[in-house]
SEGU-639555 format. One record per residue (C-alpha): residue in three letters; x, y, z. Coordinates in steps of 0.05 Angstrom, whole numbers, plus 5000, padded with zeros to 4 digits. Each point is the difference from the previous one (the first is absolute). Layout:
N
AlaXYZ ...
//
This chain:
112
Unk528548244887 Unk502650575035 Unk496150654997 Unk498450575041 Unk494549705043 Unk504949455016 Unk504350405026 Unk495550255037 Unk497549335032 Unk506949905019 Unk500650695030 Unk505050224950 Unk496850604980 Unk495250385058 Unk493650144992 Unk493650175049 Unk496449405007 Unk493349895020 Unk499349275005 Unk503549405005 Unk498749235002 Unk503949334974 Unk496450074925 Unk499150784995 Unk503550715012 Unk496150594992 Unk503450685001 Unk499150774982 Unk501050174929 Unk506350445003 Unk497450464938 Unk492550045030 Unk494950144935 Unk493750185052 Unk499550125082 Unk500549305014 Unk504549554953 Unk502449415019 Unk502849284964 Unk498249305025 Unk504649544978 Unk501949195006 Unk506449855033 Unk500249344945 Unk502850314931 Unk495150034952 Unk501950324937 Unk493350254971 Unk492049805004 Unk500649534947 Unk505249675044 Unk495649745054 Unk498349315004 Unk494049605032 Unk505049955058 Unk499850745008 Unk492550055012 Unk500350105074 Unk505150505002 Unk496850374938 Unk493850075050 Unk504250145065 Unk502250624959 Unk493350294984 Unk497849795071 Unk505050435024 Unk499850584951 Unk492750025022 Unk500649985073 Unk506150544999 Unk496150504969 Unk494849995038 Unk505450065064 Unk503250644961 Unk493750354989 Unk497749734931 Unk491949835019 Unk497550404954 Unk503649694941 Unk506749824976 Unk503849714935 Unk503949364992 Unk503849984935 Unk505149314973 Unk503650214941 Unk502149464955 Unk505050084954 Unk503550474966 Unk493250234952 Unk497249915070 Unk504350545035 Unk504049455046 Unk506250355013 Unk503449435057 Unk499449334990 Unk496849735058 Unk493250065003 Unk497550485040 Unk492450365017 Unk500250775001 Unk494750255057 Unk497750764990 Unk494750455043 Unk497650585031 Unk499250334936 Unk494649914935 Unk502549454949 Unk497650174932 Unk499049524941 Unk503349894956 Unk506050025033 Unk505250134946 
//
């Protein structure tokens, strides 16, 4: 599976990252829909939510772990988003999971 984020894991393609371990990447979205936008995203390939196995438990929660904690860092106490689209009816655009992070502006439901 080759997609933009995997290029970007392999430093094909630049982009501002944030954070970086050996299970996660976490970078700047490049086309920023609020003041702080940012992805968090698994360096193992995993095409969509209904992808992940029992295996990818820990991972799952390393990303929402870190989503959490790098808001906060970038200003986001008073509240922040986290979106996963799954899917095509779900909005997924590239294939490899990923969890959209947005704050520092009012989120309004529903969202569209």
């Amino acid at each position: 599976m080759d997609t933009v984020f995997t290029k970007i894991i392999n430093r094909e393609l630049p982009a501002k990252i944030i954070y970086e371990d050996d299970q996660i990447l976490a970078f700047h979205d490049n086309a920023p829909q609020a003041p702080v936008h940012f992805l968090v995203i698994p360096k193992k390939p995993i095409r969509t939510l209904n992808d992940l196995t029992e295996d990818d438990k820990a991972v799952a929660g390393h990303m929402l772990f870190t989503a959490q904690r790098l808001a906060t860092e970038l200003g986001c106490k008073a509240g922040f988003r986290v979106v996963m689209n799954c899917n095509e009816l779900g909005g997924q655009t590239v294939y490899h999971i990923h969890m959209h992070v947005l704050g520092q502006r009012q989120m309004h439901w529903p969202p569209g």
